[in-house]
C-alpha positions as CSV (number, residue, x, y, z in Angstrom):
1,X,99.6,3.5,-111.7
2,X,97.5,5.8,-109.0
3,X,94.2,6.1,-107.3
4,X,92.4,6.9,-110.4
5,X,93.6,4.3,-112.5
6,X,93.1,1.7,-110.1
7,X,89.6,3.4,-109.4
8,X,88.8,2.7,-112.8
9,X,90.0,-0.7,-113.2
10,X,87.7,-1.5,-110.3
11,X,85.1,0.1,-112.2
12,X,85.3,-1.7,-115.3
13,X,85.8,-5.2,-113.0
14,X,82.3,-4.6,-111.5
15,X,80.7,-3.7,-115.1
16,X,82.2,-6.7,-116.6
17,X,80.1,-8.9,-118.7
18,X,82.5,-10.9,-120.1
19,X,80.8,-14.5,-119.3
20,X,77.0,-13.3,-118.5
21,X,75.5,-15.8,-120.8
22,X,77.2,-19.0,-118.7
23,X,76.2,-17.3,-115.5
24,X,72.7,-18.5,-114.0
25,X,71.9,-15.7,-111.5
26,X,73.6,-13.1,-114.0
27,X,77.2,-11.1,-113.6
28,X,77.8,-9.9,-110.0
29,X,81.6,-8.8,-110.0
30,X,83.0,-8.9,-106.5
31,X,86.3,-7.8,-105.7
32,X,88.2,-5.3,-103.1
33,X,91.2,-3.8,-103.4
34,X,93.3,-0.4,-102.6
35,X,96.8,0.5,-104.0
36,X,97.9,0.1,-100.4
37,X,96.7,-3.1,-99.2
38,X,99.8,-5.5,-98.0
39,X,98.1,-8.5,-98.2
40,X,96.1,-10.3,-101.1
41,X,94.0,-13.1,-100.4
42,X,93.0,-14.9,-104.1
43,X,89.9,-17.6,-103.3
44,X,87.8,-19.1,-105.6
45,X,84.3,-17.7,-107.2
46,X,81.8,-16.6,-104.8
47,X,79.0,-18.0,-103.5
48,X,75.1,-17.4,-103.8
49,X,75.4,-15.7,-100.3
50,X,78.1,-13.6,-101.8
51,X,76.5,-12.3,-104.6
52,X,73.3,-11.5,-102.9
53,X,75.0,-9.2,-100.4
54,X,78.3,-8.0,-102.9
55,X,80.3,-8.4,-100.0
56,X,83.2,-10.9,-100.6
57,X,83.5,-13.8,-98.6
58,X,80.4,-12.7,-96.4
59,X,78.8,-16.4,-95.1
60,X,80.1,-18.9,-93.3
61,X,83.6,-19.6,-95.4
62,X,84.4,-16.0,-94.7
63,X,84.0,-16.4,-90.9
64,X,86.5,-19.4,-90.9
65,X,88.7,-17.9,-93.2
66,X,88.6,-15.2,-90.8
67,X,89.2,-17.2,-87.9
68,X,92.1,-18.5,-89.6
69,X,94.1,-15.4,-90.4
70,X,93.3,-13.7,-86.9
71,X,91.6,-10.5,-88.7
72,X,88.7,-9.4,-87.5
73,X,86.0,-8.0,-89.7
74,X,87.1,-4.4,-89.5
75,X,90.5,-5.1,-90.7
76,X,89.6,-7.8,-93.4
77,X,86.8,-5.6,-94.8
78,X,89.5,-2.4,-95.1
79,X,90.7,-2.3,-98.6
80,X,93.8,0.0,-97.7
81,X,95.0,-3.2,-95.9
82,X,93.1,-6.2,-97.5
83,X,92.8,-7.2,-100.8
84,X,89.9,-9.7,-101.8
85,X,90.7,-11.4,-106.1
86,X,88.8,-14.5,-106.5
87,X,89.9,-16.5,-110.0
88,X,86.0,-16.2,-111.1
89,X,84.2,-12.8,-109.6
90,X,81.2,-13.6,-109.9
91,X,78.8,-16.8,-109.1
92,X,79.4,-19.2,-111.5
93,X,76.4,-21.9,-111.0
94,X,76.4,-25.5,-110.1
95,X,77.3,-28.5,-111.1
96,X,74.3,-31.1,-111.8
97,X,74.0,-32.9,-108.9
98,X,76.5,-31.4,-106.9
99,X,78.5,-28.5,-105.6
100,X,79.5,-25.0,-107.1
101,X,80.8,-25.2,-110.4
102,X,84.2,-23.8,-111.0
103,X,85.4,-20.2,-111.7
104,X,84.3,-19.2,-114.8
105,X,87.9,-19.3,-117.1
106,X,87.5,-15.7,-118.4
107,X,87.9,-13.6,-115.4
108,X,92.0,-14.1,-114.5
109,X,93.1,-13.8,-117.8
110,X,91.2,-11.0,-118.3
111,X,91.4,-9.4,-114.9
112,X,94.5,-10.4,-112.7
113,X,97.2,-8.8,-114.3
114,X,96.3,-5.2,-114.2
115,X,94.7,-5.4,-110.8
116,X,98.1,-7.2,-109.3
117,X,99.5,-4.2,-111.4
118,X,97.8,-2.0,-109.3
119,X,99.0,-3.7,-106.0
120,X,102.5,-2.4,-105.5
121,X,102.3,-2.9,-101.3
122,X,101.5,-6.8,-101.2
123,X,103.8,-8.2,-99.0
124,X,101.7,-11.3,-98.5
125,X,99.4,-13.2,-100.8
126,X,96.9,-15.8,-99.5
127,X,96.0,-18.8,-102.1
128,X,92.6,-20.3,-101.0
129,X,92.1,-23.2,-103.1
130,X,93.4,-25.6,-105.5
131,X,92.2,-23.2,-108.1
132,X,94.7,-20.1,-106.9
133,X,97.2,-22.3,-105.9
134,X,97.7,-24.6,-109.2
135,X,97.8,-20.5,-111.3
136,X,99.4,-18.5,-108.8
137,X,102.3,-21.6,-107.4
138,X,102.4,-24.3,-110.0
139,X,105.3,-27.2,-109.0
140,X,105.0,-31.1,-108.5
141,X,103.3,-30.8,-105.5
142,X,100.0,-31.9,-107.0
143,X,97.6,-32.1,-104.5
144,X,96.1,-29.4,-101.9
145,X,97.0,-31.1,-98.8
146,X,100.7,-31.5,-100.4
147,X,100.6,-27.7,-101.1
148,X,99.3,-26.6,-97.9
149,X,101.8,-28.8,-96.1
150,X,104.5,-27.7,-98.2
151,X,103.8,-23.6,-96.4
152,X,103.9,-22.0,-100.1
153,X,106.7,-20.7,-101.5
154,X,108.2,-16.9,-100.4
155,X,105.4,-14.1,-100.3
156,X,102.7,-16.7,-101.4
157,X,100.8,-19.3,-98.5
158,X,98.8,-22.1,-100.0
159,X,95.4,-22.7,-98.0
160,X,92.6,-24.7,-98.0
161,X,89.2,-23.5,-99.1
162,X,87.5,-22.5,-95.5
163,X,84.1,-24.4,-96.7
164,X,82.1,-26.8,-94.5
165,X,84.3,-29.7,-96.0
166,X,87.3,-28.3,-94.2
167,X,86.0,-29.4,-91.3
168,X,86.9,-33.0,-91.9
169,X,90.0,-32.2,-93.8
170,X,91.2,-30.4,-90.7
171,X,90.9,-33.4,-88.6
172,X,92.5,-35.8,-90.7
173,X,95.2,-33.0,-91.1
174,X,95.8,-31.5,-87.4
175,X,98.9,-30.2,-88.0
176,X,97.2,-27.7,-90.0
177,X,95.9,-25.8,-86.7
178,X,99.1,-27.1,-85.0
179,X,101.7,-25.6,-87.6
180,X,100.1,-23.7,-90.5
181,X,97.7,-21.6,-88.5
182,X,100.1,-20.1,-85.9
183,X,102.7,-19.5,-88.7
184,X,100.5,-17.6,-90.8
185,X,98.9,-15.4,-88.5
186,X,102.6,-14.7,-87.8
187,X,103.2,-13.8,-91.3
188,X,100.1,-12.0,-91.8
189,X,101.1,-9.4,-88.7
190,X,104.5,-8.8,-90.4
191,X,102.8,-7.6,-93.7
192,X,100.8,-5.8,-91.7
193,X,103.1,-4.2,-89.5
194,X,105.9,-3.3,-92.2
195,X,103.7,-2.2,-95.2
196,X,105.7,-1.7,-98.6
197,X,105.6,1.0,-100.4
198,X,103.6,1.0,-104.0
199,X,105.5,0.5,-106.5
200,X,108.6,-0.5,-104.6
């Protein structure tokens, strides 16, 4: 593992192809990462907003996830300290007659496991969605506000996604902003602060 072949597994992440035929405004990989980043947020699939600008969670669900973890654009942004994996990286479409569809199927399998290869320094990884949390911290607790109250298990922190719909989730759920917020912020200065080593 090093620079370069992390460089190139970027490379061939943003070429990828894999799924273009099922993709209605065409592949658009977006990803972020840096052998030195100590924290890993995995979301969902990005947005149209997303993959008109290539920067991940650049709209309004990047501002409350923002708001959520206490980093501020700078830091977020800064691969060396933040990674960005979403289970489907690129726009997957909609759903007839209602929201985004789901991440397209090919990208973790194909994807994940050399790029988490490549992340020896995580300290902390972020699961934003039912989607990363039901891969990344399968159990019995089956639903998302079970998982979220639950606080994750170890190095791993079950969120919500930060859409518009949190909104009302949030207030049938205060002790979300009471408990969960203040805690990870908390947890997300540790990584920060006490960076591992790759590889280690």
């Amino acid at each position: 593992m090093g620079a370069d072949s992390l460089a190139g597994l970027l490379q061939s992440i943003r070429s990828c192809t894999a799924c273009a035929q099922h993709l209605p405004l065409g592949p658009r990989p977006i990803v972020q990462a840096a052998a030195s980043a100590a924290i890993l947020i995995i979301g969902q699939a990005p947005g149209t907003a997303v993959h008109a600008s290539g920067i991940p969670w650049d709209d309004p669900s990047g501002d409350r996830l923002r708001e959520w973890t206490g980093l501020d654009r700078t830091t977020f942004y800064d691969p060396a300290k933040v990674a960005l994996m979403p289970m489907g990286f690129c726009y997957p479409g909609r759903i007839p007659g209602g929201g985004d569809a789901p991440p397209r199927p090919e990208c973790a399998p194909l994807w994940h496991a050399p790029l988490r290869a490549e992340l020896g320094a995580v300290r902390l990884t972020l699961l934003v969605g039912l989607y990363a949390q039901v891969t990344y911290a399968p159990g019995p607790k089956s639903t998302l506000t079970e998982r979220v109250r639950a606080g994750g298990a170890g190095d791993r922190i079950a969120l919500p996604h930060p859409s518009w719909r949190s909104t009302g989730w949030m207030r049938r759920n205060p002790w979300f902003e009471a408990d969960v917020l203040p805690r990870l912020r908390g947890r997300i200065g540790e990584a920060m602060r006490s960076p591992a080593e790759p590889g280690s």
